[in-house]
C-alpha positions in Angstrom: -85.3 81.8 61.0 -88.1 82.5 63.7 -85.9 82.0 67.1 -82.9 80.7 68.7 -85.1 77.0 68.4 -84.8 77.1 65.0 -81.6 77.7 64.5 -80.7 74.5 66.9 -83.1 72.4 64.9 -81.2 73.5 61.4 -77.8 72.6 63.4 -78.6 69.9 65.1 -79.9 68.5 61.2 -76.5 69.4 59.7 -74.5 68.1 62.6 -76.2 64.7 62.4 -75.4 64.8 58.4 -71.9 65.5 59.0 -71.5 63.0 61.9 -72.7 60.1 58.7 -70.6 61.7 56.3 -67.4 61.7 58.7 -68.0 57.9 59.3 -67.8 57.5 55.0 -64.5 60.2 55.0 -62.3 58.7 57.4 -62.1 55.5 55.4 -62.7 57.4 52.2 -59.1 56.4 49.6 -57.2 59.4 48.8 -57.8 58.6 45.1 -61.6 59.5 45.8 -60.6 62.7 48.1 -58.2 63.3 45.2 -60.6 63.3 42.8 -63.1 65.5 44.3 -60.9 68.7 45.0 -60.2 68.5 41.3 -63.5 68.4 40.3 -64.6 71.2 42.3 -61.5 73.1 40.8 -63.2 72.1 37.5 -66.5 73.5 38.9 -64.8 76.9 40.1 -63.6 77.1 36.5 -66.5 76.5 34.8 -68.9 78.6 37.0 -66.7 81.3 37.2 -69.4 83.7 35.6 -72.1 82.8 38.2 -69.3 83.2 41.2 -68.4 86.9 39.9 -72.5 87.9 39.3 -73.0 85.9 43.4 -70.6 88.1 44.4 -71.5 91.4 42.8 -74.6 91.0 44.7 -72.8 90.6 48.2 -71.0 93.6 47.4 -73.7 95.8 46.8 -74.8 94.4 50.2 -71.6 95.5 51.7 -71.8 99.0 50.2 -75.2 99.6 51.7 -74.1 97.9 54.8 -71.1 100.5 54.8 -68.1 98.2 54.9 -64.7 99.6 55.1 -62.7 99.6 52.2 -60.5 97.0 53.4 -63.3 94.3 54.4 -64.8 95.3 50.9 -61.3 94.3 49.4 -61.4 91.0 51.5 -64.9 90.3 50.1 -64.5 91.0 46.7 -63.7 88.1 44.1 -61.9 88.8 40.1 -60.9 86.5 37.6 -57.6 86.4 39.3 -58.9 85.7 43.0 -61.1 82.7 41.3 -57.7 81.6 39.3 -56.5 81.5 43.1 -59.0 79.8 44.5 -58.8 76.6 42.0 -55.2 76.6 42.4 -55.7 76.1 45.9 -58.4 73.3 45.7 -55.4 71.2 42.6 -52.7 72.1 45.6 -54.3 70.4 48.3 -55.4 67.8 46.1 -51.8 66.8 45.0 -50.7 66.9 48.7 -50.1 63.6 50.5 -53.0 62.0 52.6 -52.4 62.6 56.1 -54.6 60.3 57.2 -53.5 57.2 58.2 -49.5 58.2 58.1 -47.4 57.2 60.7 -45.9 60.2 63.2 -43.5 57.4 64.8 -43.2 53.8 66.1 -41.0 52.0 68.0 -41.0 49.0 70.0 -40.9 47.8 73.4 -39.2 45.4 75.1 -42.4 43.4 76.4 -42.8 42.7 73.2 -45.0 45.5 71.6 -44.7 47.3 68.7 -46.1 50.7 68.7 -47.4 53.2 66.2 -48.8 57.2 66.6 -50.9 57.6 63.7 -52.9 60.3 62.0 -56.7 60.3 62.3 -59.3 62.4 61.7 -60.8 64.8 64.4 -64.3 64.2 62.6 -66.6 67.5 62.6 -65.1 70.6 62.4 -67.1 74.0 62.5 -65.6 77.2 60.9 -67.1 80.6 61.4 -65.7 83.5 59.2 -66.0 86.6 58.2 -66.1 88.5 54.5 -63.7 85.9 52.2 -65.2 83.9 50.9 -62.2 82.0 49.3 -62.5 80.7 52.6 -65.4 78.4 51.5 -63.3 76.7 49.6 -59.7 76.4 51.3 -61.9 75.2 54.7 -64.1 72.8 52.5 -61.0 71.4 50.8 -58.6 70.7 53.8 -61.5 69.3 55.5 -62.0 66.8 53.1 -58.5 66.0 52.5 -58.0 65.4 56.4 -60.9 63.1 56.5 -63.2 65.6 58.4 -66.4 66.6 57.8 -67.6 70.3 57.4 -70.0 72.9 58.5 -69.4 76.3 57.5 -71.2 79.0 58.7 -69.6 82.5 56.1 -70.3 86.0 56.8 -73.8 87.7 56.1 -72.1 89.9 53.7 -70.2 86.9 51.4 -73.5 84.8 51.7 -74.1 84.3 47.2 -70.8 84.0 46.8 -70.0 81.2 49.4 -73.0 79.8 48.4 -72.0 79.8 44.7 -68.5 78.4 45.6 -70.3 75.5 47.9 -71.9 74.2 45.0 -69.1 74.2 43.3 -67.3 72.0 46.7 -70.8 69.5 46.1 -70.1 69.2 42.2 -66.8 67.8 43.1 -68.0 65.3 46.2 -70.7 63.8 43.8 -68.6 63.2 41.0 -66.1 61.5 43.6 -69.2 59.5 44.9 -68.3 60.7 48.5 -71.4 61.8 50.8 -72.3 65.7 50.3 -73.1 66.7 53.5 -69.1 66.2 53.9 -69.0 70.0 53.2 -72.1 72.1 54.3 -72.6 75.7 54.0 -75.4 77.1 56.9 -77.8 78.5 54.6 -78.8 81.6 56.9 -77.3 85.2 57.8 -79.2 85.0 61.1 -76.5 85.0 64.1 -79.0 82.2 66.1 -76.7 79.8 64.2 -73.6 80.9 65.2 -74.7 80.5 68.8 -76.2 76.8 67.9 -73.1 75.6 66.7 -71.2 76.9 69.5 -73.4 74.8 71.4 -73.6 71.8 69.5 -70.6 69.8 71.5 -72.3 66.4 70.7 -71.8 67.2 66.8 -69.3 69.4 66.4 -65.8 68.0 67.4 -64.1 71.6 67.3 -64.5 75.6 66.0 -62.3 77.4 64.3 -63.5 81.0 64.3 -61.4 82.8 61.3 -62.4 87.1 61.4 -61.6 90.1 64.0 -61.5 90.3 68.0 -65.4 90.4 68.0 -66.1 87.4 66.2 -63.0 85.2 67.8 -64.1 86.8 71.1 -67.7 85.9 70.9 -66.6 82.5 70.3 -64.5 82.0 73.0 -67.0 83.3 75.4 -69.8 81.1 74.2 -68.1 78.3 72.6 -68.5 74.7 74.7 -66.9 73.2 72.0 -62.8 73.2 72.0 -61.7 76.0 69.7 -58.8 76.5 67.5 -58.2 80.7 68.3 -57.7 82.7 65.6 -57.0 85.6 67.1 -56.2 89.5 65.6 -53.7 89.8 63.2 -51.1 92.8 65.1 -48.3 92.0 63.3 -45.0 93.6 63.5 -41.8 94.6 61.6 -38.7 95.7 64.0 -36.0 96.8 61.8 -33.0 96.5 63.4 -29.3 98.9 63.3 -28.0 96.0 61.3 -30.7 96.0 58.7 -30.0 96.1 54.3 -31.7 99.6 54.0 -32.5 98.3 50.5 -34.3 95.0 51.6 -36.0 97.3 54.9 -37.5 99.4 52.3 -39.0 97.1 49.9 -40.2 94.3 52.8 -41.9 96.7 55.4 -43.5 99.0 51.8 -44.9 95.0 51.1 -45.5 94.0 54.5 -47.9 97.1 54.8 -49.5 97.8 51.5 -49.4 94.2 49.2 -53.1 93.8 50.9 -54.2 95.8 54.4 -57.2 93.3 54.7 -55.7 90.6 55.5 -54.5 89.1 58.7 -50.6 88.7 58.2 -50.7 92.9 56.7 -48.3 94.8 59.2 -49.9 97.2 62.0 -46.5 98.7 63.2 -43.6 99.1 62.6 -40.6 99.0 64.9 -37.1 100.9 64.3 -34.2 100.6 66.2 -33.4 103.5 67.6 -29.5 103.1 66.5 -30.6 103.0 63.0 -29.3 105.1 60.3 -31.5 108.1 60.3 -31.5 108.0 56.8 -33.1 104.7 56.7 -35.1 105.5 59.2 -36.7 108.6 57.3 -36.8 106.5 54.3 -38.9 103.5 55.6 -41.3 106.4 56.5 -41.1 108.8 53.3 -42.0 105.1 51.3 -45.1 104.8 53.6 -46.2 108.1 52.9 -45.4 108.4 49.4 -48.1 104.6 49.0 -50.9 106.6 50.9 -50.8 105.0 54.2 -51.3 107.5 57.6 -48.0 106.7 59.4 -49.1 107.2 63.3 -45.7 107.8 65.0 -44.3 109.4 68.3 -41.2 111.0 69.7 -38.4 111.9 67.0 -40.3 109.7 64.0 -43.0 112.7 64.9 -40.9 115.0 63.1 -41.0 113.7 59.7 -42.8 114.8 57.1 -46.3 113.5 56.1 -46.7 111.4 59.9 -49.4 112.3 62.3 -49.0 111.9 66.1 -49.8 108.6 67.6 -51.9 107.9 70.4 -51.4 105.8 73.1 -53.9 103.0 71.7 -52.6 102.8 68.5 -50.3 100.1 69.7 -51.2 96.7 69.8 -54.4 97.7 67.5 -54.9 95.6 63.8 -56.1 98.6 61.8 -56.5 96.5 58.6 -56.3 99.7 56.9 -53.6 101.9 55.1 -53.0 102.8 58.8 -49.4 101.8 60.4 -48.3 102.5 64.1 -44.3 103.7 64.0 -42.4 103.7 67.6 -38.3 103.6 68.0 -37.2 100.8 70.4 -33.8 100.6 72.1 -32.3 97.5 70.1 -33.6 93.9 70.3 -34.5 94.0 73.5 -36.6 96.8 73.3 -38.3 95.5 69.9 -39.2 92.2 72.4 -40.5 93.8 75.0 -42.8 96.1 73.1 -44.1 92.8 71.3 -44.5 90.9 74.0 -46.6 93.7 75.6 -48.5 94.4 72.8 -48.7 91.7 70.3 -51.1 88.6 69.8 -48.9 86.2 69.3 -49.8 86.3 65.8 -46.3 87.2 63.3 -43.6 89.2 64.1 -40.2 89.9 61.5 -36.7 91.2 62.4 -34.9 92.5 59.7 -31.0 92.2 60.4 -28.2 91.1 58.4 -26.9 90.1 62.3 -27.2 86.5 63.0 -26.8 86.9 66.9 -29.9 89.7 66.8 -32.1 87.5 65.2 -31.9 84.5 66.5 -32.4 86.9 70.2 -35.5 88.1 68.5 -36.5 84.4 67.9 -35.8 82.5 71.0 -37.0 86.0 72.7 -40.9 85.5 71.1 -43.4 83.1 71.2 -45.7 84.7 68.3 -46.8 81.4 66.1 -44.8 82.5 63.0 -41.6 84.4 63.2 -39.3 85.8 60.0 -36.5 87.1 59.3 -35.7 89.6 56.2 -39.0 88.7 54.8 -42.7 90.3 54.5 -45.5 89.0 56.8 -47.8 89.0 54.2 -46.2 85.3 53.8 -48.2 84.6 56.8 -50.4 82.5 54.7 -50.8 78.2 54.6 -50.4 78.7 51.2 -47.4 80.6 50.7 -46.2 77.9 53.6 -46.9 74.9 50.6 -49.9 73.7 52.4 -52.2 74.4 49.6 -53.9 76.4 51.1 -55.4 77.4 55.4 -58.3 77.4 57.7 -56.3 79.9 59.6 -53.9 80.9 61.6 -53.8 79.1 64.8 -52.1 81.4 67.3 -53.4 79.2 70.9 -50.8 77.1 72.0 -52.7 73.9 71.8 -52.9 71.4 69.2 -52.6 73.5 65.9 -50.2 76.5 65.8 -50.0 78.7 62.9 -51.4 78.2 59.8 -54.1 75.2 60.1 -53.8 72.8 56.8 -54.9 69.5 56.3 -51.9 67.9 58.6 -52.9 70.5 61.4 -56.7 68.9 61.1 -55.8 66.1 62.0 -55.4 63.8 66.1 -53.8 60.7 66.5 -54.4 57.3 67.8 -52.0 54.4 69.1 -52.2 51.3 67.2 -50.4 48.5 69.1 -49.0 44.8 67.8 -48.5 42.0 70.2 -47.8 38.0 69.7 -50.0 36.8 72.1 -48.5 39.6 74.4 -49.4 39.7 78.4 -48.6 41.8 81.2 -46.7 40.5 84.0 
């Protein structure tokens, strides 16, 4: 791709594809929808072999590139990711339609009878980085909300999503629905990510789904509404009323289950009445699983941690890299989050009723737990089959996005021969 030009013209073809093939999807039966989701599961499965060799080659890319070990993790694909992947696309397939169900009605006394009703936005745009699982879970809850597609992957999971996309079209044609209902931006050139971002007239709404730089380049240049997707600084407070038996096992998974991801835990928060046993045990587990436990003040003292610096708070690491602070009690647990989290998923662990439900009228992150890992921070793990992301704006999606979450509404209104006075 020569110049920024070019990269509007390739766009601005796509957008005007997608624009047709949203007209044929919003009307499109859920039979139809149905039945392509399970045929690109079918296609997953039978392609497997060509997915794995796609996505050897985008790892040798990210070697030479020099990824990280964690974003190497998020981009590779196994027999077992692919498993996941076409148990995703038969999940949302088996969910109800959204479109077209009725929020609520009620009727007035002029006469009218009034119903909120589930509609499709129409294009949606997703930018992401590295998974490319996400191909298929933003391809498949597109179509099931009636939207149409454009995905724009990372340059490093380029083969793979494109092998996965193919699979997505094998399904749409077999269902006789239009195929530029889910298109992949054939290009690792970055002119395109600035064209879509520009493309309000086609594009109804971004989601951007990767780190600060990416969500933060979008937000900047985006004239398109965006559904933010912002960094995953997740965190754990363990409260003085805490099971030391389910502390240890939920912040050793909250940490180490997957670091790549965006629900992994970036620090951890102890109440500073704790048991000290517990608290040197929560630690000791850390250290024994290989992850650098950053801590300050009295947590300092115990074996295997390394001093924390100030910035190491309120930072997504997405590594086997953990920030460790004491707080005074609930209060202090808030205030640290509120200071230095993103609003993103926080978890209390407490067998004290009063302390969590403090912790959870206290926050306003878009997912809060209790006594349970945030690596459930995940549309599927939610039953939605699957997620475009995690939507932690305040605005029309919160949390994870799924097919319900990509849809608007309209107002469809019954009169008699009604008239206003």
């Amino acid at each position: 791709m020569k110049d920024m030009d070019d990269a509007k013209a390739l766009v601005t073809k796509m957008g005007e594809a997608a624009r047709r093939a949203a007209i044929d999807l919003a009307t499109a039966t859920a039979e139809r929808k149905h039945a392509a989701l399970i045929g690109a599961s079918e296609a997953i499965r039978n392609n497997a072999p060509a997915i794995l060799a796609a996505n050897e080659l985008d790892l040798e890319f990210g070697r030479q590139k020099g990824l990280s070990d964690a974003m190497m993790d998020r981009l590779r694909l196994d027999q077992g990711r692919l498993r996941g992947i076409e148990d995703g696309l038969r999940a949302v397939a088996e969910q109800p339609d959204p479109v077209g169900a009725v929020i609520s009605e009620w009727d007035r006394p002029n006469g009218l009878h009034i119903q909120r009703v589930r509609t499709p936005i129409g294009v949606i745009g997703v930018i992401y980085e590295s998974r490319p699982n996400v191909t298929a879970d933003a391809g498949a809850l597109a179509l099931k909300s009636g939207n149409a597609v454009i995905l724009r992957g990372g340059s490093e999971s380029l083969h793979s999503s494109q092998a996965i996309h193919d699979c997505m079209v094998q399904g749409l044609r077999g269902a006789g629905l239009p195929e530029a209902a889910i298109q992949l931006v054939p290009t690792r050139d970055r002119a395109a990510v600035s064209a879509m971002l520009q493309a309000q007239d086609l594009i109804d709404v971004i989601i951007p789904r990767g780190g600060k730089g990416l969500v933060g380049l979008v937000q900047q240049q985006a004239r398109v509404p965006v559904f933010a997707h912002l960094e995953g600084i997740c965190h754990i407070y363990v409260d003085r009323d805490a099971d030391a038996a389910k502390a240890r096992r939920v912040v050793l998974n909250a940490k180490t289950r997957r670091t790549g991801i965006c629900g992994a835990a970036e620090c951890l928060l102890i109440d500073r009445a704790a048991d000290l046993s517990m608290r040197q045990d929560l630690i000791a587990d850390l250290v024994a699983a290989g992850v650098e436990v950053r801590a300050e003040g009295e947590l300092a003292q115990i074996a295997g941690t390394v001093l924390a610096a100030e910035d190491d708070f309120g930072r997504e690491f997405l590594d086997m890299i953990i920030a460790v602070r004491l707080v005074d009690g609930v209060e202090g647990a808030i205030g640290h989050i509120r200071q230095f989290g993103s609003q993103h998923t926080e978890s209390i662990l407490t067998e004290n009723d009063a302390t969590a439900a403090r912790f959870t009228n206290g926050l306003d992150s878009a997912i809060l737990m209790r006594n349970a890992s945030t690596q459930f921070a995940d549309g599927g793990e939610f039953g939605m089959g699957a997620e475009i992301g995690i939507a932690t704006g305040k605005m029309h999606a919160r949390g994870p996005v799924g097919a319900e979450q990509l849809t608007s509404f309209k107002y469809l209104v019954t009169g008699d021969g009604t008239i206003r006075d």
